[in-house]
C-alpha positions as CSV (number, residue, x, y, z in Angstrom):
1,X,0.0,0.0,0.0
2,X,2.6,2.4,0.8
3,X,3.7,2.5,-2.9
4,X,0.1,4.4,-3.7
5,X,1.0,7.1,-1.1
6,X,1.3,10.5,-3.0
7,X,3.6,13.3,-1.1
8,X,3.0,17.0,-0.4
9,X,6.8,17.3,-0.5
10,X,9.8,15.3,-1.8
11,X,13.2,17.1,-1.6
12,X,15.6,14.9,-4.6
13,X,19.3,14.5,-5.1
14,X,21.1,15.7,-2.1
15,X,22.5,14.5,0.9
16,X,20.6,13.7,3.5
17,X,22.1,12.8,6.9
18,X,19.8,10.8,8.7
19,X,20.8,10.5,12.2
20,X,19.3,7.6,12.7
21,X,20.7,4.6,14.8
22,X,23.4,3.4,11.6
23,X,23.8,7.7,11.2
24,X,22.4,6.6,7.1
25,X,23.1,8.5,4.1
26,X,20.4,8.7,1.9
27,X,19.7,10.9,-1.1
28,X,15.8,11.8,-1.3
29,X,13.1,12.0,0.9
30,X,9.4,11.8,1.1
31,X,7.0,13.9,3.4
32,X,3.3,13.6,4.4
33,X,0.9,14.8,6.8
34,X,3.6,16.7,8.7
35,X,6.2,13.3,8.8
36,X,8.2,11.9,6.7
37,X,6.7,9.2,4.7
38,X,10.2,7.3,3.3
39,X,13.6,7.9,2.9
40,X,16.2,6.8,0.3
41,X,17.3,7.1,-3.6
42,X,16.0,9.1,-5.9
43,X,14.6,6.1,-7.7
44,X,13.2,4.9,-4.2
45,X,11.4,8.3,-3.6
46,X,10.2,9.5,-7.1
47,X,7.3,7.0,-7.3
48,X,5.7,9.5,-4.5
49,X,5.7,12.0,-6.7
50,X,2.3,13.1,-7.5
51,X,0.0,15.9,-9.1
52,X,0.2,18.3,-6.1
53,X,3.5,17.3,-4.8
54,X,6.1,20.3,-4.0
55,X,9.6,18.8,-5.3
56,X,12.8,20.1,-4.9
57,X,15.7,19.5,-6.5
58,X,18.7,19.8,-3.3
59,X,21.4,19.9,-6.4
60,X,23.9,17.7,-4.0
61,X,22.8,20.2,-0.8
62,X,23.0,18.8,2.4
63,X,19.9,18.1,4.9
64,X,20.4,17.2,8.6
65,X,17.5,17.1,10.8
66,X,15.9,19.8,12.5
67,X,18.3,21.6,15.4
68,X,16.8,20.7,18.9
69,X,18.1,23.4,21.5
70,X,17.9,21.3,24.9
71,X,18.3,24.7,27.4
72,X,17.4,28.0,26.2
73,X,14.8,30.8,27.5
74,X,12.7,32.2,24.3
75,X,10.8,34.8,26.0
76,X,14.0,36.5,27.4
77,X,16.0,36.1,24.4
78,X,13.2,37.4,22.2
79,X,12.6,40.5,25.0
80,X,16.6,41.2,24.7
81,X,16.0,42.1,20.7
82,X,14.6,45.3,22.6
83,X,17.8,45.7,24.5
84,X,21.3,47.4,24.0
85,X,23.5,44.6,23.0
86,X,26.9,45.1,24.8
87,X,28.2,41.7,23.6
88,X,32.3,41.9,22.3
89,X,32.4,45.3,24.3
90,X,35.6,45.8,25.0
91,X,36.2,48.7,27.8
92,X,33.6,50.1,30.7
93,X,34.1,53.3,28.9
94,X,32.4,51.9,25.6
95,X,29.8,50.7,28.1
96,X,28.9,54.4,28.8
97,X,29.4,55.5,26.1
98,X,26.4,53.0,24.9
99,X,24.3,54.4,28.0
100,X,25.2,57.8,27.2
101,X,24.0,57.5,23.6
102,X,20.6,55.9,24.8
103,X,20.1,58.7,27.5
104,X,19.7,61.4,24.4
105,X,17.3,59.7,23.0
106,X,14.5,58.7,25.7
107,X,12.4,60.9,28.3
108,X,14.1,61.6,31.6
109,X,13.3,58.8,34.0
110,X,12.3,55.6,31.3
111,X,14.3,52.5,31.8
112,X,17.7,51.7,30.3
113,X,18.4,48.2,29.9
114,X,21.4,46.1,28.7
115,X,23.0,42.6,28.2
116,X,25.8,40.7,27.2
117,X,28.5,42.5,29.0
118,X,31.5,40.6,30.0
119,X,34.0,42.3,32.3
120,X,36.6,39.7,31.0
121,X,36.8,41.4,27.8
122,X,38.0,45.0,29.8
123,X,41.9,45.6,29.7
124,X,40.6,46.8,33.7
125,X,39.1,43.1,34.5
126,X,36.7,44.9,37.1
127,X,32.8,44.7,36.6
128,X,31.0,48.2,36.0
129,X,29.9,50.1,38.9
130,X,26.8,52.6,39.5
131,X,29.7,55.6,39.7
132,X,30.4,55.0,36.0
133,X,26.7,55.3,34.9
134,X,25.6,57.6,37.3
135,X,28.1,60.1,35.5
136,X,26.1,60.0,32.1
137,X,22.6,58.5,33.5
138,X,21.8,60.1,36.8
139,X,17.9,60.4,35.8
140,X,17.0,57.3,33.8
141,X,17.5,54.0,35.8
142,X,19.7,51.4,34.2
143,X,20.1,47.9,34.2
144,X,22.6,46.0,32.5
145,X,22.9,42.1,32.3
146,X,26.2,40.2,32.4
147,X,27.1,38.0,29.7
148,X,25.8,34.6,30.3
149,X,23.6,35.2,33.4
150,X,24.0,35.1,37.5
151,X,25.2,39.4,38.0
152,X,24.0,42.4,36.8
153,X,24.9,45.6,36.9
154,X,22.2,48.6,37.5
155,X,23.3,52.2,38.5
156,X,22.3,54.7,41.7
157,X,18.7,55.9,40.3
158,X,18.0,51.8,40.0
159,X,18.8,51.2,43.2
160,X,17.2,54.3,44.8
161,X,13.6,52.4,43.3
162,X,14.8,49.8,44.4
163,X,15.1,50.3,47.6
164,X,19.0,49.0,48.0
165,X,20.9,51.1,50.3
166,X,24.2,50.3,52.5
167,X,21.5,49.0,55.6
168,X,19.9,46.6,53.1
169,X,20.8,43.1,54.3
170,X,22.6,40.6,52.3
171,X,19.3,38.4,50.9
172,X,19.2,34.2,51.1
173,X,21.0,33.0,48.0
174,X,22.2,36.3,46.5
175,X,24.8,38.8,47.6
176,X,24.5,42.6,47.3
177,X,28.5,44.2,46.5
178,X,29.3,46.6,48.8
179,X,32.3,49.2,48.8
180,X,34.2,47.8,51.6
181,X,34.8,51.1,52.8
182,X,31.8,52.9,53.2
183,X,29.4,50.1,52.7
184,X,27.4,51.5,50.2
185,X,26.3,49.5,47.1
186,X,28.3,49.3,44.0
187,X,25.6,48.5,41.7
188,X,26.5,44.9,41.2
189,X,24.2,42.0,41.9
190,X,24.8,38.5,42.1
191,X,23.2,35.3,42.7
192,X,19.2,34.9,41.9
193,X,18.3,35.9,45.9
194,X,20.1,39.6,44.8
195,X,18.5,40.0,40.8
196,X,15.0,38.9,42.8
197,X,15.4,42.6,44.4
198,X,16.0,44.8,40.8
199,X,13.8,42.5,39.1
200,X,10.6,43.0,40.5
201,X,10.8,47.0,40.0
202,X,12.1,46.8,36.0
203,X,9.3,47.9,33.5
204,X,7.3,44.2,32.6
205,X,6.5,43.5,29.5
206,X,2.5,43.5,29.0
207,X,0.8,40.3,27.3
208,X,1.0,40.8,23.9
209,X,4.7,42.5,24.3
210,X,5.7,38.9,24.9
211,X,3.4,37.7,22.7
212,X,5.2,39.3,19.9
213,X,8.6,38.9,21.2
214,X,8.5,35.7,21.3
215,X,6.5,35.5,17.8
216,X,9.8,37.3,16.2
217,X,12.4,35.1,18.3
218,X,10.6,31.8,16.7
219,X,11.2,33.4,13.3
220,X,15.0,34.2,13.9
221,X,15.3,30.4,15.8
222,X,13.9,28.9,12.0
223,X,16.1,31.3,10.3
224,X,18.9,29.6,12.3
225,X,17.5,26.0,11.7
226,X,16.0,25.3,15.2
227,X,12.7,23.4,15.1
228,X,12.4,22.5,18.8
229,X,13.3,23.8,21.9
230,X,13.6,23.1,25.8
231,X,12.7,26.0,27.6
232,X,14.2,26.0,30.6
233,X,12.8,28.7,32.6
234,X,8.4,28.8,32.2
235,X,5.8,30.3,35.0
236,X,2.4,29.4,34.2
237,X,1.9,32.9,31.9
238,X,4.0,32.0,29.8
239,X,2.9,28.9,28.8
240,X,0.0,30.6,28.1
241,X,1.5,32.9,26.1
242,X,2.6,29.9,23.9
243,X,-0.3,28.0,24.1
244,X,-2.1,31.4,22.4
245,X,0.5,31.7,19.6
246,X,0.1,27.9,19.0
247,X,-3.3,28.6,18.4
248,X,-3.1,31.1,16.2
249,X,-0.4,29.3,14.5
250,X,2.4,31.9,14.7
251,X,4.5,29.3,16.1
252,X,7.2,28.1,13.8
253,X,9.5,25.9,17.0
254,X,8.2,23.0,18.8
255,X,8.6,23.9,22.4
256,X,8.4,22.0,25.8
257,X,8.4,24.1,28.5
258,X,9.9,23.3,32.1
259,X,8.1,25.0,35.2
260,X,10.4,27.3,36.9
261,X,10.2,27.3,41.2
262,X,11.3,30.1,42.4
263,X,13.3,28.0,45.4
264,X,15.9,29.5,47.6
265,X,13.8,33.0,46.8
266,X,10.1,31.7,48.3
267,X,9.7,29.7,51.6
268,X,10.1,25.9,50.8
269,X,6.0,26.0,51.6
270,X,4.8,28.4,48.9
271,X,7.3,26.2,45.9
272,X,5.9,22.6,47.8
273,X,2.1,24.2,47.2
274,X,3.1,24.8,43.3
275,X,4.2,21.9,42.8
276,X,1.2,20.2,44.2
277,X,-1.1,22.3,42.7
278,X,0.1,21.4,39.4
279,X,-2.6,19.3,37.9
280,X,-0.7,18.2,34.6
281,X,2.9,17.2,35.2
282,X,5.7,16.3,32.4
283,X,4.6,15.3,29.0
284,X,1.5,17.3,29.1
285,X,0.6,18.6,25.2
286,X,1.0,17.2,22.2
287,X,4.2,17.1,20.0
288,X,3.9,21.8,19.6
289,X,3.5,22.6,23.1
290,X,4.2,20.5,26.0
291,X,4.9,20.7,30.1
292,X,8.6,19.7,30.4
293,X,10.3,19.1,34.0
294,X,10.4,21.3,37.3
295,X,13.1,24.0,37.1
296,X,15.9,25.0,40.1
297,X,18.6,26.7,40.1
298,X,21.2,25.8,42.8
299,X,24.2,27.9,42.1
300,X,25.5,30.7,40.0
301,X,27.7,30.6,37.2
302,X,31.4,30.4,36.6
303,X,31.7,33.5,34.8
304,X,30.8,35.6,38.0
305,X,32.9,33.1,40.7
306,X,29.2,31.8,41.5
307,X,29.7,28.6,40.8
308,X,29.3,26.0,43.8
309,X,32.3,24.4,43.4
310,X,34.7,21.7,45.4
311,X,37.2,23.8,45.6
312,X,38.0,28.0,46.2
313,X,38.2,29.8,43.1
314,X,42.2,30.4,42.8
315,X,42.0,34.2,42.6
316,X,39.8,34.2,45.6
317,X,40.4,31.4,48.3
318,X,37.6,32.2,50.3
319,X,34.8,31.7,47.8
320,X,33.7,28.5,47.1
321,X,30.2,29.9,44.9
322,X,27.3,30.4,45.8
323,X,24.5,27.8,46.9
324,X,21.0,29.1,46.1
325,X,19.0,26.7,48.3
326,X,20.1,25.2,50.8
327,X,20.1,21.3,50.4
328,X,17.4,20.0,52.5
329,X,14.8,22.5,50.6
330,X,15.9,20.6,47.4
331,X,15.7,17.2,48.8
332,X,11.6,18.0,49.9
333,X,10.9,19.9,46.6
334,X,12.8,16.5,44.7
335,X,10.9,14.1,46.8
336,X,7.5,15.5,46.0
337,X,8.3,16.1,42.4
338,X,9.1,12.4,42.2
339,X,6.1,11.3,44.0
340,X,3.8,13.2,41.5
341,X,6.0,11.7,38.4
342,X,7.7,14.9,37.2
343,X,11.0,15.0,35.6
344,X,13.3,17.3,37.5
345,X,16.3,19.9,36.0
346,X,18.9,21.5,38.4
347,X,20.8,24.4,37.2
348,X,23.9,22.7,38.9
349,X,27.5,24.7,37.6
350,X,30.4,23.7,40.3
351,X,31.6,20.3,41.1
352,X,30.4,20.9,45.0
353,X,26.1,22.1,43.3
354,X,26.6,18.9,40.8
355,X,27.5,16.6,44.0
356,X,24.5,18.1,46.2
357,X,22.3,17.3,43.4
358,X,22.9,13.8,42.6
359,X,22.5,13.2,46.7
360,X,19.2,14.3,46.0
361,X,18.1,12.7,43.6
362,X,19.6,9.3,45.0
363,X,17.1,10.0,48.1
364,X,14.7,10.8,46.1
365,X,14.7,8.2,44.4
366,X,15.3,6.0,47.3
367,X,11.0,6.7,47.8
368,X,10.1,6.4,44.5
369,X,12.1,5.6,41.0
370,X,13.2,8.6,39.1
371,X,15.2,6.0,36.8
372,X,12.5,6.2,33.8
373,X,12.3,9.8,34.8
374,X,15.3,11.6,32.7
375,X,16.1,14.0,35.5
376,X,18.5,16.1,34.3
377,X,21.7,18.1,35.5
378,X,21.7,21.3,33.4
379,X,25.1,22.8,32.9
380,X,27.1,20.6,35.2
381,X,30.8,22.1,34.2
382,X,32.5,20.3,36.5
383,X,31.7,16.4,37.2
384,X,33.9,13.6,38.2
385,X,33.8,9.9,38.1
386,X,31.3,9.4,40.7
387,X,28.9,12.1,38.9
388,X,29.5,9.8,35.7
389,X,28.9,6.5,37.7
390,X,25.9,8.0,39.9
391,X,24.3,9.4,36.0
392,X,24.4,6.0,34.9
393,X,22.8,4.6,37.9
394,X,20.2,6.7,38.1
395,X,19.1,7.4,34.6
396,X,20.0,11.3,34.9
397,X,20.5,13.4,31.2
398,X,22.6,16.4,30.6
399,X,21.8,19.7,29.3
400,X,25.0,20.9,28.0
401,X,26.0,24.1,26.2
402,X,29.6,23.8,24.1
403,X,29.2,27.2,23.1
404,X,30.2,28.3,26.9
405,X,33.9,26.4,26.0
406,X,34.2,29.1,23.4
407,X,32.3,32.0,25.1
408,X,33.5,31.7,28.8
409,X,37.2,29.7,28.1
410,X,39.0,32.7,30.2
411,X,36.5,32.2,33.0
412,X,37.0,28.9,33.6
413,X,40.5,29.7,33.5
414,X,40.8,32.4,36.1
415,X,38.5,31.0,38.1
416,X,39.9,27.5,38.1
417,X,43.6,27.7,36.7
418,X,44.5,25.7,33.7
419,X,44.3,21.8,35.2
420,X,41.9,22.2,37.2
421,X,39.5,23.7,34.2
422,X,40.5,20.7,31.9
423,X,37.6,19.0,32.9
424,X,35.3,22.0,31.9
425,X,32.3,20.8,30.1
426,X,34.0,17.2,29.4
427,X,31.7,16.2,26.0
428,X,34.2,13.8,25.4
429,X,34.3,11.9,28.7
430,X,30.1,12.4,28.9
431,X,29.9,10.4,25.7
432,X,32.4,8.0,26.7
433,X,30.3,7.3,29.7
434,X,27.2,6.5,28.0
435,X,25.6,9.7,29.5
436,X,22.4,10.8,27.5
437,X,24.2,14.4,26.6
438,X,21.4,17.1,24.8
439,X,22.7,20.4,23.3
440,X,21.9,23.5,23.9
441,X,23.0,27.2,24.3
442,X,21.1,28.7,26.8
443,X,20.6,31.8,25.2
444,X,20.2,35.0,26.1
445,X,23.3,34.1,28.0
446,X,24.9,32.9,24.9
447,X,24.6,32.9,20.7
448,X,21.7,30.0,19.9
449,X,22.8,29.2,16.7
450,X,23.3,25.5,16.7
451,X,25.9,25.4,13.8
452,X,28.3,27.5,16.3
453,X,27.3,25.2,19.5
454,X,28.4,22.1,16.9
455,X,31.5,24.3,15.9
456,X,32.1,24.5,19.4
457,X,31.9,21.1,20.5
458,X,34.7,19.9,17.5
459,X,36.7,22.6,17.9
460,X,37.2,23.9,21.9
461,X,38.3,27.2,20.7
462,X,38.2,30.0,23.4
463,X,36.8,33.2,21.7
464,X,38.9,35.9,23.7
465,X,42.5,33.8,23.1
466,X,42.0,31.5,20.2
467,X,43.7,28.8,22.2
468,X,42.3,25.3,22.1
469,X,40.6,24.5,25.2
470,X,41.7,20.9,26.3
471,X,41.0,19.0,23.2
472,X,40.6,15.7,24.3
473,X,37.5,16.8,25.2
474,X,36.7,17.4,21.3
475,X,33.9,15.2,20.1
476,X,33.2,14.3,15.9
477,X,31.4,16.3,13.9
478,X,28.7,13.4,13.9
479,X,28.5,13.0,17.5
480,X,27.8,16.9,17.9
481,X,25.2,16.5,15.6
482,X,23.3,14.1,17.5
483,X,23.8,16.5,20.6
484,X,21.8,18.7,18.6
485,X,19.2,16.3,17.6
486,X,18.3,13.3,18.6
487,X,19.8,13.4,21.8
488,X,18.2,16.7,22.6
489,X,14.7,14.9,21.8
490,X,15.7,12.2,24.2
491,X,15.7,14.8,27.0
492,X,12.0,15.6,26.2
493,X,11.3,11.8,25.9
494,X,10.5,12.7,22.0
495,X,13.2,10.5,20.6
496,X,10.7,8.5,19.0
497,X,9.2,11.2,17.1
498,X,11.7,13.4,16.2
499,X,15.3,14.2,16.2
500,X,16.1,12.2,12.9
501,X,15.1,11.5,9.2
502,X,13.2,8.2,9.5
503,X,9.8,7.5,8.3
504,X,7.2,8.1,10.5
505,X,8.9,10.5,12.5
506,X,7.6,14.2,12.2
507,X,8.7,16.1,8.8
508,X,11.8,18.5,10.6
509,X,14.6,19.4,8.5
510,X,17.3,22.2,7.6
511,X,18.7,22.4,4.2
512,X,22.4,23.4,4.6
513,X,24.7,25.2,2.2
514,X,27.6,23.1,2.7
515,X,28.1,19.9,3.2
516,X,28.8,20.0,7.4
517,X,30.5,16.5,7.3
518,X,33.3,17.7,4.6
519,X,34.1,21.2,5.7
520,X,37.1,22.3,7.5
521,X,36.1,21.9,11.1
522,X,37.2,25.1,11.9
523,X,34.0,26.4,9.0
524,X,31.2,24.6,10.2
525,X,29.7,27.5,12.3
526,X,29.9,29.6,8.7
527,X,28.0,27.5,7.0
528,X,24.7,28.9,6.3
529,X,21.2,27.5,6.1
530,X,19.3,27.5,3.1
531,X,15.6,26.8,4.6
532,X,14.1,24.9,7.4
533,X,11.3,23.0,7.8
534,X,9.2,22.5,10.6
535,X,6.3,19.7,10.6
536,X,6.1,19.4,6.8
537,X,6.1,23.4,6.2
538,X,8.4,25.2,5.1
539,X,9.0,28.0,8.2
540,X,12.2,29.6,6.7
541,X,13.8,29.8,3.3
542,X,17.1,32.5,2.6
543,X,17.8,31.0,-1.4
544,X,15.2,29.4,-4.8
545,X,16.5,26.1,-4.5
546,X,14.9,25.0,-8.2
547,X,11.5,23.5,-8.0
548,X,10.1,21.2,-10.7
549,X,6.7,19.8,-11.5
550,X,7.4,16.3,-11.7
């Protein structure tokens, strides 16, 4: 019967890199109903070919499966197209400069806000202060976001809304920086318990402000060849906000959303009520829009020395990190989400937040199995062998973001000196490990083009010095591209039904301009993408590949 079957689409003579379990080559491939209906030769696929069928002829082009993004945050990353981008900024004087521009052209008193700042980049490796913007924005309140999350920077009129003064007490899980000689506030927060107290005065976005941000964000994600996402940080509005747009069909990425609680900022009672409250749990939806895990985040980041680590950061050998919530909040919060069959995602950095975790999920799991559950460690820079022994165990995934390798390479190396920072996001020892490893970029804190997180993962090249970062670490162009796929649906138990080119599975694709197996390594995060096709339709398109009739 399946001989009679006519396409809506066949795509002919190319190269198309199946990712499937013997990582096939095939030539042509047919698509139906929003799946693909067969995969092979061009003699195999032809006899699909019908009246209404939309062929394409790939001319040798390459197709790879649709890009899966296992950690990223769409709202925020679609808010920050609003926002001055400071990223590759090389000076605090630039920085005002930036702020001094935007000053001349709003009202006195509107918002100023900022992101991608990175005080590694400054030939002064200090972070900004409220002194430097209160010199050209004394009126407007700023607020400026670090590169890659954890610290940012606002100036005095921010923290005079604010509230933040030299009596304000250091909050649970944050840290307010202090001048050490008068006490008063620099400007600089750090840790979630410390953003909680800028946050909740910044202008909000109304509904259909996100609405549409996240509308134009979709559009730039299919421009980049992303046809699924993990979001890693939802509250309840926001999944509405999707749920809206996917039913007005202005959604052009698959997304599962996990639930973000806001532990280590709410009493343990208010995040316990959430989570029992939550009727549906993970796997709620359908294959556009579904509930993903439970979100917490237990330490910083390694960019601002908020990392929980094992051991002191080497410029600073009193600070360990920073632990968000303190561990026996996390075990109740893991052993109710177990008990009520969600997946769970820590936001777990250091070596010392990775360790904590695993403990709890060990007890957890102790009361019920989380071992069909795919809990996940998201970020996790710094595991060992008993982290790779305990994943194994346990069933636990990884949400990992190579892009950080190139992005953040002169963190980990201040912060953790050159040995100790070899086993930095260790791909290869994750994959040697039989670890279920999903890739991501967790953008806004870093670029989401996938072609740059697979560039990163080969290559381990550190953006600021162009030195290779540890390279046995590198994994194959191949194995990257699984990260990016199949292995990023296996995170969202979707393995089954998407994530390669095999029939049945649903219709996602990316027509590449080069041929990613064959480039020069060091060129795969040039290569550009040609279209992308999400659930049979075509949801981006930059070039007229020829189209015949036959």
């Amino acid at each position: 019967m399946l001989e009679k079957l006519t396409a809506d689409m066949v795509l002919l003579n190319g190269k198309i890199i199946t990712v499937d379990g013997y990582f096939s080559i095939a030539q042509a491939v047919a698509i139906k109903d929003g799946k693909f209906l067969a995969v092979g030769s061009d003699t195999e696929i032809k006899p699909f070919i019908g009246k209404h069928t939309k062929v394409f002829n790939l001319s040798g082009k390459t197709v790879v499966p649709g890009f899966i993004d296992s950690h990223l945050h769409m709202k925020w990353t679609g808010l920050n197209l609003n926002k001055i981008n400071l990223r590759g900024i090389s000076s605090i004087e630039d920085i005002v400069k930036a702020i001094e521009k935007k000053v001349k052209e709003i009202p006195k008193g509107e918002w100023i806000q900022g992101f991608g700042w990175d005080e590694g980049w400054f030939k002064k490796k200090r972070y900004p202060n409220r002194w430097d913007l209160d010199k050209v924005s004394p009126d407007n309140p700023v607020h400026l976001e670090r590169a890659y999350g954890h610290i940012e920077m606002v100036n005095g009129k921010a923290l005079e809304i604010a509230g933040i003064t030299k009596d304000t007490s250091q909050p649970s899980g944050g840290k307010i920086l202090k001048n050490p000689e008068t006490g008063e506030p620099t400007g600089v927060l750090s840790a979630q318990g410390a953003l909680k107290l800028i946050q909740k005065v910044l202008p909000q976005p109304n509904h259909e402000e996100q609405k549409e941000a996240i509308k134009e964000i979709s559009k730039k994600f299919s421009a980049a060849g992303i046809t699924s996402v993990y979001d890693g940080w939802c509250y309840p509005e926001d999944l509405r906000v999707f749920q809206e747009l996917k039913e007005a069909e202005d959604l052009t990425v698959r997304i599962c959303g996990m639930v973000k609680i806001d532990a280590g900022v709410k009493p343990l009672k208010e995040c316990l009520a959430e989570i029992q409250g939550w009727g549906p749990y993970t796997n709620f939806g359908d294959h556009m829009l579904k509930i993903g895990g439970i979100k917490i985040v237990l330490d910083g980041g390694i960019g601002g020395k908020t990392a929980l680590s094992r051991l002191p950061y080497i410029d600073d050998p009193a600070n360990f990190g920073i632990e968000v919530i303190p561990t026996i909040e996390l075990m109740e919060i893991c052993k109710l989400a177990a008990k009520n069959n969600w997946q769970v995602g820590v936001h777990c950095c250091g070596g010392k937040a990775i360790d904590l975790t695993l403990e709890t999920y060990k007890r957890a799991d102790a009361e019920k199995s989380i071992k069909n559950r795919r809990w996940m460690l998201i970020h996790a820079y710094e595991p060992d062998e008993h982290t790779f022994a305990d994943c194994r165990k346990l069933g636990v995934v990884v949400a990992a973001q190579p892009v950080f390798i190139h992005l953040m390479g002169h963190s980990f190396l201040s912060g953790w000196g050159k040995e100790r920072a070899s086993c930095a996001s260790p791909l290869r020892d994750w994959l040697n490990q039989k670890v279920h490893v999903g890739g991501g970029s967790d953008s806004p804190t870093a670029t989401f083009e996938p072609l740059v997180g697979i560039w990163a993962a080969v290559n381990r090249r550190a953006e600021l010095t162009g030195e290779k970062l540890w390279p046995e670490q590198c994994i194959s162009v191949e194995e990257a591209l699984r990260m990016f796929t199949v292995e990023s649906a296996y995170l969202t138990f979707d393995e089954n039904i998407k994530g390669s080119i095999e029939p049945g599975k649903f219709a996602d694709l990316v027509v590449l301009g080069e041929d990613i197996l064959h480039v020069p390594n060091m060129d795969i995060k040039d290569i550009s993408i040609l279209m992308t096709i999400m659930d049979g339709n075509i949801v981006y398109k930059n070039e007229a590949i020829f189209e015949s009739s036959e």
